[in-house]
mmJSON file of the N, C-alpha and C atoms, coordinates in Angstrom:
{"data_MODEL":{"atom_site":{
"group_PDB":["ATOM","ATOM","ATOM","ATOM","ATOM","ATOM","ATOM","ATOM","ATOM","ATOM","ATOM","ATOM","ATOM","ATOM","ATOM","ATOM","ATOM","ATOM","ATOM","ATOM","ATOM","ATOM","ATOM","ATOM","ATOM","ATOM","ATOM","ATOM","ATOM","ATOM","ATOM","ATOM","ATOM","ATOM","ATOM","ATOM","ATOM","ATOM","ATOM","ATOM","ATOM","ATOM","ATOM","ATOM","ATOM","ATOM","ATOM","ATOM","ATOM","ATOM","ATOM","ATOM","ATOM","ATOM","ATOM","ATOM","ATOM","ATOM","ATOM","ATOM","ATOM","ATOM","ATOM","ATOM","ATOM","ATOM","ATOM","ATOM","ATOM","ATOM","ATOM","ATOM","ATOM","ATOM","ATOM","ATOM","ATOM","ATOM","ATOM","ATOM","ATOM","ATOM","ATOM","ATOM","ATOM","ATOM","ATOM","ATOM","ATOM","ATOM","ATOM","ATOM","ATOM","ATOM","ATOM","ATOM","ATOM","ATOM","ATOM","ATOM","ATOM","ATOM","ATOM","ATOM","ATOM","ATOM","ATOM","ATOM","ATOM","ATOM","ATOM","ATOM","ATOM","ATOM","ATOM","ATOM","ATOM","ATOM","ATOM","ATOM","ATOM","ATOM","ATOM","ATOM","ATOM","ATOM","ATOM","ATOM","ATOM","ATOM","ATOM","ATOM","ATOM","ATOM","ATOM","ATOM","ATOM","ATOM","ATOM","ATOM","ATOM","ATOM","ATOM","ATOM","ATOM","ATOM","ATOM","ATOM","ATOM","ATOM","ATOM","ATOM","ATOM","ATOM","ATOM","ATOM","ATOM","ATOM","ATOM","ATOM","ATOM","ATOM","ATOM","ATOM","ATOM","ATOM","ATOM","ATOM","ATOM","ATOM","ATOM","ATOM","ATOM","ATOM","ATOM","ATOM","ATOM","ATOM","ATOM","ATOM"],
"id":[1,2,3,4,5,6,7,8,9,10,11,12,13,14,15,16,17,18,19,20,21,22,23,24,25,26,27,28,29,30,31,32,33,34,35,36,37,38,39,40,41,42,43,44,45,46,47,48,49,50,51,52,53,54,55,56,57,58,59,60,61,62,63,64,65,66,67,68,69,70,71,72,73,74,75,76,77,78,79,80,81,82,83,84,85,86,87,88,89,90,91,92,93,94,95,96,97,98,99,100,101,102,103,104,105,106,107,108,109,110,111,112,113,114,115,116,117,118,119,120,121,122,123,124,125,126,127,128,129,130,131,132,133,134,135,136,137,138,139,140,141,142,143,144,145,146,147,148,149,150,151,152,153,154,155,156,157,158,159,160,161,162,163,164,165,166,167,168,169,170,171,172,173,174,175,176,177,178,179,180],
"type_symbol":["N","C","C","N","C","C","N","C","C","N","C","C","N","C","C","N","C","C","N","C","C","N","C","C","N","C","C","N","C","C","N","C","C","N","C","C","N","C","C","N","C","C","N","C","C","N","C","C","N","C","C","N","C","C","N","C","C","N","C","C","N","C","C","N","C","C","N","C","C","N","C","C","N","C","C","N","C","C","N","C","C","N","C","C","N","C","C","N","C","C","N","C","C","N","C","C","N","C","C","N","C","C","N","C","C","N","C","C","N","C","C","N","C","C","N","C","C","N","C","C","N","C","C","N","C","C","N","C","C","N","C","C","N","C","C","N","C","C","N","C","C","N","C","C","N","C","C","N","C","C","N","C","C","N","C","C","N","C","C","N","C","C","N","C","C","N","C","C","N","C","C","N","C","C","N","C","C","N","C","C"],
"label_atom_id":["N","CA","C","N","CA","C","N","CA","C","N","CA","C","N","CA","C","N","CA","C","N","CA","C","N","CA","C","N","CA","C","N","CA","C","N","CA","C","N","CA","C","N","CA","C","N","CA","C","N","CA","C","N","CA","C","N","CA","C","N","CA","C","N","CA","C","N","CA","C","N","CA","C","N","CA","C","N","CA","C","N","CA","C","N","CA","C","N","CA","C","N","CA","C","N","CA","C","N","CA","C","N","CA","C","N","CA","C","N","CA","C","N","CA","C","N","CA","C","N","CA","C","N","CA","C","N","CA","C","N","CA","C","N","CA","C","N","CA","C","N","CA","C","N","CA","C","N","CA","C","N","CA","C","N","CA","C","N","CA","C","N","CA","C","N","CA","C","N","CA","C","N","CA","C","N","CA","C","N","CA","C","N","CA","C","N","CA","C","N","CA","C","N","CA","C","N","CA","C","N","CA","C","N","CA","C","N","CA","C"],
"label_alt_id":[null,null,null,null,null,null,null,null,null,null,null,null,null,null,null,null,null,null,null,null,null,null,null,null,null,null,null,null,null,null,null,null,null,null,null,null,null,null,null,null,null,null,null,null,null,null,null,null,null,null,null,null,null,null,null,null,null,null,null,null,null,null,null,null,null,null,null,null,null,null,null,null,null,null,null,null,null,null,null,null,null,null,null,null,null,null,null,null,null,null,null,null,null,null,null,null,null,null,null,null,null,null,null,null,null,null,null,null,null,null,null,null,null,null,null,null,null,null,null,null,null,null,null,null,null,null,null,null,null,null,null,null,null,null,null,null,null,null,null,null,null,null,null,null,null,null,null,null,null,null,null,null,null,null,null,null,null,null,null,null,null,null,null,null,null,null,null,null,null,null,null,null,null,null,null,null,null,null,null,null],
"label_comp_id":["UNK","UNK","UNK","UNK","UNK","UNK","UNK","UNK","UNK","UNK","UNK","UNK","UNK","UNK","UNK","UNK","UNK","UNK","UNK","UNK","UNK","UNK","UNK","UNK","UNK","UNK","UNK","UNK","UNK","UNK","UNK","UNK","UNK","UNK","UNK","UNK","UNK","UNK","UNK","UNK","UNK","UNK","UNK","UNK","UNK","UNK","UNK","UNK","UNK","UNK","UNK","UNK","UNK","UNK","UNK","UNK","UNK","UNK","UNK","UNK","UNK","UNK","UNK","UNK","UNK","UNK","UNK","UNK","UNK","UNK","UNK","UNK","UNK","UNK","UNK","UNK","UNK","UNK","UNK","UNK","UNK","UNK","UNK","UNK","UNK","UNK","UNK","UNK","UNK","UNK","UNK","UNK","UNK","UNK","UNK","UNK","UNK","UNK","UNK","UNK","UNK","UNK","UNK","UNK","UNK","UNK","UNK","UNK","UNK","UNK","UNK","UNK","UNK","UNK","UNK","UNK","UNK","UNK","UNK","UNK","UNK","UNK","UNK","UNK","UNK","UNK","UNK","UNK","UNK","UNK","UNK","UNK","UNK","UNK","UNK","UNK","UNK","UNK","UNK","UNK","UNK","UNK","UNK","UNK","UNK","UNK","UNK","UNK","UNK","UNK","UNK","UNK","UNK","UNK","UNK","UNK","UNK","UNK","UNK","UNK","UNK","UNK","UNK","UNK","UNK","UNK","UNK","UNK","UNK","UNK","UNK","UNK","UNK","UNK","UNK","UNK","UNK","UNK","UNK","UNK"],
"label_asym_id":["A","A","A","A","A","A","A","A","A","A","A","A","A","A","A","A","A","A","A","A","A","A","A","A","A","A","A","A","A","A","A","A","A","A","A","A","A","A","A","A","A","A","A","A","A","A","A","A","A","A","A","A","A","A","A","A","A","A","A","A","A","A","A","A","A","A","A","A","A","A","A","A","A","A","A","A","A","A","A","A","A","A","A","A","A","A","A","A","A","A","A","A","A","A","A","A","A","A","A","A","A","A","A","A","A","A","A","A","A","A","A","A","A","A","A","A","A","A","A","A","A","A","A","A","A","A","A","A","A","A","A","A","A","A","A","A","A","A","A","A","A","A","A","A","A","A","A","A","A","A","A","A","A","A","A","A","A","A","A","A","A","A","A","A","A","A","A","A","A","A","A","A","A","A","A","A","A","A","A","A"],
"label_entity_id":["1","1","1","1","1","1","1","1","1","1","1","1","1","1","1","1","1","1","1","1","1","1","1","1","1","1","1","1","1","1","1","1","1","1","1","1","1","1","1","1","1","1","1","1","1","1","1","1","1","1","1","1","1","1","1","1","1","1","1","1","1","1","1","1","1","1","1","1","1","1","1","1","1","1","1","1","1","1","1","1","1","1","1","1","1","1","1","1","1","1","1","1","1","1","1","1","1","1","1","1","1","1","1","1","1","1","1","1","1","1","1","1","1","1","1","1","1","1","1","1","1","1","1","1","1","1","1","1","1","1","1","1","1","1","1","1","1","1","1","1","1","1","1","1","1","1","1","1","1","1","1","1","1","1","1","1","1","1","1","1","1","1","1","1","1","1","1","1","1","1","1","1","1","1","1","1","1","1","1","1"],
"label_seq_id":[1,1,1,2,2,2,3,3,3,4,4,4,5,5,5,6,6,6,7,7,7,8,8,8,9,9,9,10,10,10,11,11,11,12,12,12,13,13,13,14,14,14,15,15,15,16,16,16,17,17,17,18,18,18,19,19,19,20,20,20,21,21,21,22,22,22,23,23,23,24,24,24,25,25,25,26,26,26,27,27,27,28,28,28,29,29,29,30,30,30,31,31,31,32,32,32,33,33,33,34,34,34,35,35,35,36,36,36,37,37,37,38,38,38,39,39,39,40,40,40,41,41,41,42,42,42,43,43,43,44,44,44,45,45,45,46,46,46,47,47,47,48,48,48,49,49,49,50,50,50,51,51,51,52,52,52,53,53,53,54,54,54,55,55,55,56,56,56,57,57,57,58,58,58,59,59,59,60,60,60],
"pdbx_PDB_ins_code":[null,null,null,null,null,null,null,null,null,null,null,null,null,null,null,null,null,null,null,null,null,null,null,null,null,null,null,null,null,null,null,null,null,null,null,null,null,null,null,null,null,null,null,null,null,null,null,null,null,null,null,null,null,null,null,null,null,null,null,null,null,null,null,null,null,null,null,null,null,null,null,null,null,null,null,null,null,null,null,null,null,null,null,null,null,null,null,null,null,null,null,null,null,null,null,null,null,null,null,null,null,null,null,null,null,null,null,null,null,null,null,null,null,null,null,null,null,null,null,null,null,null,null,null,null,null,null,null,null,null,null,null,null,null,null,null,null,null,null,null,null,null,null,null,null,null,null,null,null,null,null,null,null,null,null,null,null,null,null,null,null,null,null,null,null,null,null,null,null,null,null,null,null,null,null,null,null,null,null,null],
"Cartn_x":[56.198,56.999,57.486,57.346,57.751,59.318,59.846,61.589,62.296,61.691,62.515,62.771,61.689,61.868,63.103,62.797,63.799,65.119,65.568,66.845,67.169,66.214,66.74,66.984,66.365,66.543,67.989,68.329,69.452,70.651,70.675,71.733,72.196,71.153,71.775,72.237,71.774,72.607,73.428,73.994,75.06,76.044,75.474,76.359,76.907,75.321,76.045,77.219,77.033,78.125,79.47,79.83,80.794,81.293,80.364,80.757,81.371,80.282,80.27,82.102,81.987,83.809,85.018,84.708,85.53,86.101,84.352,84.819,85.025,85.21,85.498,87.176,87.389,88.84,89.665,89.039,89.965,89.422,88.503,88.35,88.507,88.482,88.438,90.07,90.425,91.92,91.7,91.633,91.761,90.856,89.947,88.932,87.946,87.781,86.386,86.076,87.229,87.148,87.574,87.642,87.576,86.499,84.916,84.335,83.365,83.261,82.369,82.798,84.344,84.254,83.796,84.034,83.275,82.059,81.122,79.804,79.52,80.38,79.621,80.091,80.92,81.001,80.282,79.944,79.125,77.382,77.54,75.88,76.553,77.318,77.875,77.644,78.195,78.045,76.806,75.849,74.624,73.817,73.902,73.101,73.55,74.939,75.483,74.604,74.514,73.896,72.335,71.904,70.297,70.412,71.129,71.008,71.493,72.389,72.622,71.319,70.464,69.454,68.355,68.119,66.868,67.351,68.839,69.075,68.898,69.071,68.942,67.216,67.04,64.909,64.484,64.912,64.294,64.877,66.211,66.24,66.248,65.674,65.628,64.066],
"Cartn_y":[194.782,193.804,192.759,191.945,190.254,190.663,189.845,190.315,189.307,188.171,186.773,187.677,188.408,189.36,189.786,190.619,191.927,191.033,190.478,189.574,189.007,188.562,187.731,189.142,190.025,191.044,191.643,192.232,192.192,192.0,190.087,189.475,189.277,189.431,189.449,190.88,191.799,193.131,193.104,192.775,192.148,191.674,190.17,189.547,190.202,190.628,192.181,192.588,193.59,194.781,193.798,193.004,192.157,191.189,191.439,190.475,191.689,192.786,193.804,194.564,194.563,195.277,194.599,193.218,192.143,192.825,192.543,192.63,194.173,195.386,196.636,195.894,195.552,195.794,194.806,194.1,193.359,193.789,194.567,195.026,196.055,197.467,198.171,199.552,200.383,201.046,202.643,203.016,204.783,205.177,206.355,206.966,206.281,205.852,204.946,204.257,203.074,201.961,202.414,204.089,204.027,204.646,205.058,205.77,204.333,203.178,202.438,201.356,201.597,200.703,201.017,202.583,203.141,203.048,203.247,203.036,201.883,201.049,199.366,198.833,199.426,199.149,200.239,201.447,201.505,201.073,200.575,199.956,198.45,197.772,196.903,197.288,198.114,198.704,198.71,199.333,199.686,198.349,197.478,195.765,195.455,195.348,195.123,195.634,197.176,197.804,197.753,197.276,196.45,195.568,194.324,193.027,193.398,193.514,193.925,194.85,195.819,196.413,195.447,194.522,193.577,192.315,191.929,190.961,191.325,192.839,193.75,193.749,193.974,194.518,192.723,191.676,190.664,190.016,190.161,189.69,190.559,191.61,192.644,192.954],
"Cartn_z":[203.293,202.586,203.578,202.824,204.256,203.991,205.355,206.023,205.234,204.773,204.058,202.498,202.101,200.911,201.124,201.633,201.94,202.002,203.128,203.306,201.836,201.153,200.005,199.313,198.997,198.212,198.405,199.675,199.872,200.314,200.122,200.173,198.579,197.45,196.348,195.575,196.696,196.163,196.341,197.177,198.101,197.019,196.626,195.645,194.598,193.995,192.716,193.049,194.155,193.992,194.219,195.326,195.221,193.941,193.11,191.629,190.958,191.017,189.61,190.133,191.398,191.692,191.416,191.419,190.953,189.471,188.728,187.527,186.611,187.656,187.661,187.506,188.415,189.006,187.899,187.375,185.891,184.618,184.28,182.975,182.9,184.081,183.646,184.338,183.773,184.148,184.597,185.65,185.871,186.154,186.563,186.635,186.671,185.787,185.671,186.301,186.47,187.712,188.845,189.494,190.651,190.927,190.083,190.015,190.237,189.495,189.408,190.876,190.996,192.321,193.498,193.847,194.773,194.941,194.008,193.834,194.202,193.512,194.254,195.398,195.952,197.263,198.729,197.908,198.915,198.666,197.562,197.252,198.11,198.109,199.068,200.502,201.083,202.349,203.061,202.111,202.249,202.401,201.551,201.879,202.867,203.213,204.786,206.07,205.932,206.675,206.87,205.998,205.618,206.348,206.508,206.782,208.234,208.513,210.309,210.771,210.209,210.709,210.724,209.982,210.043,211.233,211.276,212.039,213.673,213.571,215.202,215.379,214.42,214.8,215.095,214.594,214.813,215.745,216.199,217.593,218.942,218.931,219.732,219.857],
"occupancy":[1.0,1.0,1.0,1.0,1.0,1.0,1.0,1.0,1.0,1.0,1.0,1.0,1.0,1.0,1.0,1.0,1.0,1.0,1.0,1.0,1.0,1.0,1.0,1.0,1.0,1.0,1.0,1.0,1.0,1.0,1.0,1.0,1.0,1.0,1.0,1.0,1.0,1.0,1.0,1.0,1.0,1.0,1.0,1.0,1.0,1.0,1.0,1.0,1.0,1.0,1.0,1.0,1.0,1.0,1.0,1.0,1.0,1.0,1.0,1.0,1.0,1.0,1.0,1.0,1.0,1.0,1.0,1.0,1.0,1.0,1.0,1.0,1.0,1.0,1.0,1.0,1.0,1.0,1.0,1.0,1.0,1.0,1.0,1.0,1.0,1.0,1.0,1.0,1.0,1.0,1.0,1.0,1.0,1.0,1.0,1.0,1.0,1.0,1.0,1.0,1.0,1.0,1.0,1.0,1.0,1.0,1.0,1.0,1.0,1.0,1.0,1.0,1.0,1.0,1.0,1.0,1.0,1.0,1.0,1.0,1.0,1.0,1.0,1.0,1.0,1.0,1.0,1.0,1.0,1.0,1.0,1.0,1.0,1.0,1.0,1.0,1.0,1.0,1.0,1.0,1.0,1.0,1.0,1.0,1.0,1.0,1.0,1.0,1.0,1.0,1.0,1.0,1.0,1.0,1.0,1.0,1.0,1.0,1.0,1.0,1.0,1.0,1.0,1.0,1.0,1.0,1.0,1.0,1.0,1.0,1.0,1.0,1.0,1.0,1.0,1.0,1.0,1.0,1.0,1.0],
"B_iso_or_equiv":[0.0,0.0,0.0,0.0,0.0,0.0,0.0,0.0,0.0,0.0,0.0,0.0,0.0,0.0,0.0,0.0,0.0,0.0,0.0,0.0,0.0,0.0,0.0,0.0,0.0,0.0,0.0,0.0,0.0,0.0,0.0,0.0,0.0,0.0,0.0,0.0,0.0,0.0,0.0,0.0,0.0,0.0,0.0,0.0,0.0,0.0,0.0,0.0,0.0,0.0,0.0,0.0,0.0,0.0,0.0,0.0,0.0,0.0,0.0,0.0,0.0,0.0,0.0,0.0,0.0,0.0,0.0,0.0,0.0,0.0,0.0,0.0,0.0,0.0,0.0,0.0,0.0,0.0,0.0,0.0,0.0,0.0,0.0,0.0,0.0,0.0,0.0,0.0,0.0,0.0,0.0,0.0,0.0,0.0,0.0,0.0,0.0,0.0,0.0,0.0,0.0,0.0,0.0,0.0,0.0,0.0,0.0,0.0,0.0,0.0,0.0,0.0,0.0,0.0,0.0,0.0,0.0,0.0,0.0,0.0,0.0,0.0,0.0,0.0,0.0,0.0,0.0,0.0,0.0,0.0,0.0,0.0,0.0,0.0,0.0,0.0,0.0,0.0,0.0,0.0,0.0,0.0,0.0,0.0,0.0,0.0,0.0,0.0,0.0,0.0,0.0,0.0,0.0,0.0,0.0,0.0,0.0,0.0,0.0,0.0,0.0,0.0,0.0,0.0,0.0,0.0,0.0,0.0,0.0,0.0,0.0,0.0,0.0,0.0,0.0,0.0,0.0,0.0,0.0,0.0],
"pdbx_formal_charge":[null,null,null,null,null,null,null,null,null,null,null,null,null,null,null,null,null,null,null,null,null,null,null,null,null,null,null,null,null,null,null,null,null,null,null,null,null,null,null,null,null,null,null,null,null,null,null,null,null,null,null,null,null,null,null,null,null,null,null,null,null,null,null,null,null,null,null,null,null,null,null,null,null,null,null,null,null,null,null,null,null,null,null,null,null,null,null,null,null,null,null,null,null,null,null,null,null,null,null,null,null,null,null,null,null,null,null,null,null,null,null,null,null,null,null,null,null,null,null,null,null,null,null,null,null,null,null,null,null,null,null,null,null,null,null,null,null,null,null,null,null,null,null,null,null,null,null,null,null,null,null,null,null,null,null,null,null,null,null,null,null,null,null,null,null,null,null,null,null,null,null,null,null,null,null,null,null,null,null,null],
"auth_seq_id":[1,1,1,2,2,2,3,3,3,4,4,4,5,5,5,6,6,6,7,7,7,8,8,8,9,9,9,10,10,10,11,11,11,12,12,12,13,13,13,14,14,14,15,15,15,16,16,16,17,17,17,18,18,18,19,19,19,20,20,20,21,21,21,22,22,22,23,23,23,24,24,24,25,25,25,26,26,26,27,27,27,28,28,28,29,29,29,30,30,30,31,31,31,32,32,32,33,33,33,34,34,34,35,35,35,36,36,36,37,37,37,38,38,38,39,39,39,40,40,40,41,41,41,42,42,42,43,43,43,44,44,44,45,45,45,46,46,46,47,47,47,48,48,48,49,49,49,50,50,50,51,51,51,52,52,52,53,53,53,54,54,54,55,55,55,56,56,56,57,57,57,58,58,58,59,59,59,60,60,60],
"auth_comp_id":["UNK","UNK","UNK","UNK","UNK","UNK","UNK","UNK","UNK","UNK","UNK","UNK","UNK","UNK","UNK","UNK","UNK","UNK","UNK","UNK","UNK","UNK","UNK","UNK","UNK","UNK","UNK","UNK","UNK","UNK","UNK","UNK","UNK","UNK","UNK","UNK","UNK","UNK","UNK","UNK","UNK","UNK","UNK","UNK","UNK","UNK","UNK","UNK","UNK","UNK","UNK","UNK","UNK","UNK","UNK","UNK","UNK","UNK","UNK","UNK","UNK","UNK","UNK","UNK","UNK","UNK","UNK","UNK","UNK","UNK","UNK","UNK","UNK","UNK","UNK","UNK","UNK","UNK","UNK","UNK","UNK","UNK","UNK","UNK","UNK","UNK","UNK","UNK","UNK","UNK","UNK","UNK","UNK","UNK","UNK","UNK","UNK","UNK","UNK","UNK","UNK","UNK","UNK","UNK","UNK","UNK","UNK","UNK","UNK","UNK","UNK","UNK","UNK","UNK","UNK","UNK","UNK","UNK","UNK","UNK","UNK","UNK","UNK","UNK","UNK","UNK","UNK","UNK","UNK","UNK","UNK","UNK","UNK","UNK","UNK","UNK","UNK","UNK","UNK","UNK","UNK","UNK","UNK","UNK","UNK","UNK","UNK","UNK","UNK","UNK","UNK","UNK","UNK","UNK","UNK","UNK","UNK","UNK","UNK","UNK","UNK","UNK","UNK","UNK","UNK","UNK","UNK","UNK","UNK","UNK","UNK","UNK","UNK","UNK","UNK","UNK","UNK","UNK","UNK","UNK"],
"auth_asym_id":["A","A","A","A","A","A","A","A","A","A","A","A","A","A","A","A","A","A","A","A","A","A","A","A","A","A","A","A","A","A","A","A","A","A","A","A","A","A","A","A","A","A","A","A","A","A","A","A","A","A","A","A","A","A","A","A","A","A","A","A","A","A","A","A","A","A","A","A","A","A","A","A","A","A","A","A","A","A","A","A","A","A","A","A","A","A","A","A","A","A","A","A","A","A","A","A","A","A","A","A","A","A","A","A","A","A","A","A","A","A","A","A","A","A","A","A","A","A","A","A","A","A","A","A","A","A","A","A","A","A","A","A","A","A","A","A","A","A","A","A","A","A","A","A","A","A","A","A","A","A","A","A","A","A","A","A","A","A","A","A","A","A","A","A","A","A","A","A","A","A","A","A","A","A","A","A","A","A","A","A"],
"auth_atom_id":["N","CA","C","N","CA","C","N","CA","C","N","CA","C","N","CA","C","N","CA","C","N","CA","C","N","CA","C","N","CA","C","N","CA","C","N","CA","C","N","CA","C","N","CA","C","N","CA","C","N","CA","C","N","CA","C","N","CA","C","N","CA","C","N","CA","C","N","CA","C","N","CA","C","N","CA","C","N","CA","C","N","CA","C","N","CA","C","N","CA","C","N","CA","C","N","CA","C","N","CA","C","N","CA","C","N","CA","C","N","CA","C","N","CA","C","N","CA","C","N","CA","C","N","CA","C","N","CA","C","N","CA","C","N","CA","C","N","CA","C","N","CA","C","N","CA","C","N","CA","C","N","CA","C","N","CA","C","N","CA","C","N","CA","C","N","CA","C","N","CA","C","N","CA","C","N","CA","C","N","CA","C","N","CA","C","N","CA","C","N","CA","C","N","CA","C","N","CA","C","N","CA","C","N","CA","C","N","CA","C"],
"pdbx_PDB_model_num":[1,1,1,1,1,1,1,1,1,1,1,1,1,1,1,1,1,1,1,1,1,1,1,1,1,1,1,1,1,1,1,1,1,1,1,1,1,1,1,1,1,1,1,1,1,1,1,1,1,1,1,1,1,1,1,1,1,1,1,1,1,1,1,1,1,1,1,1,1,1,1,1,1,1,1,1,1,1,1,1,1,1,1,1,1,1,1,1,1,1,1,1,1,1,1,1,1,1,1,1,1,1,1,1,1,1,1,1,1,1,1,1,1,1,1,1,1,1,1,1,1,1,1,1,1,1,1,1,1,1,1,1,1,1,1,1,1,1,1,1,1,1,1,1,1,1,1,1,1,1,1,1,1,1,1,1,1,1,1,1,1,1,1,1,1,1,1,1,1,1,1,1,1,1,1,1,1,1,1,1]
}}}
């Protein structure tokens, strides 16, 4: 898979989970929204950790 893929792929997972926790955190109350915010922030975490691993392999 080409790296411009991948980067584009997940810089907009990226965006997701940072939108979708937003809109956890104003629609939704208790359990749920700490069940769905967790999730999208470590699906957040994880694109982070994508994009610093591709930015290390290509300038290294």
């Amino acid at each position: 898979m080409d790296t411009t893929m991948t980067k584009t792929m997940l810089w907009l997972l990226l965006a997701i989970a940072v939108a979708a926790n937003a809109l956890v955190s104003f629609q939704l109350e208790g359990a749920f929204q700490l069940l769905l915010s967790v999730v999208a922030g470590i699906v957040g975490l994880s694109a982070i950790a994508g994009l610093v691993a591709l930015k290390r392999a290509s300038s290294g």
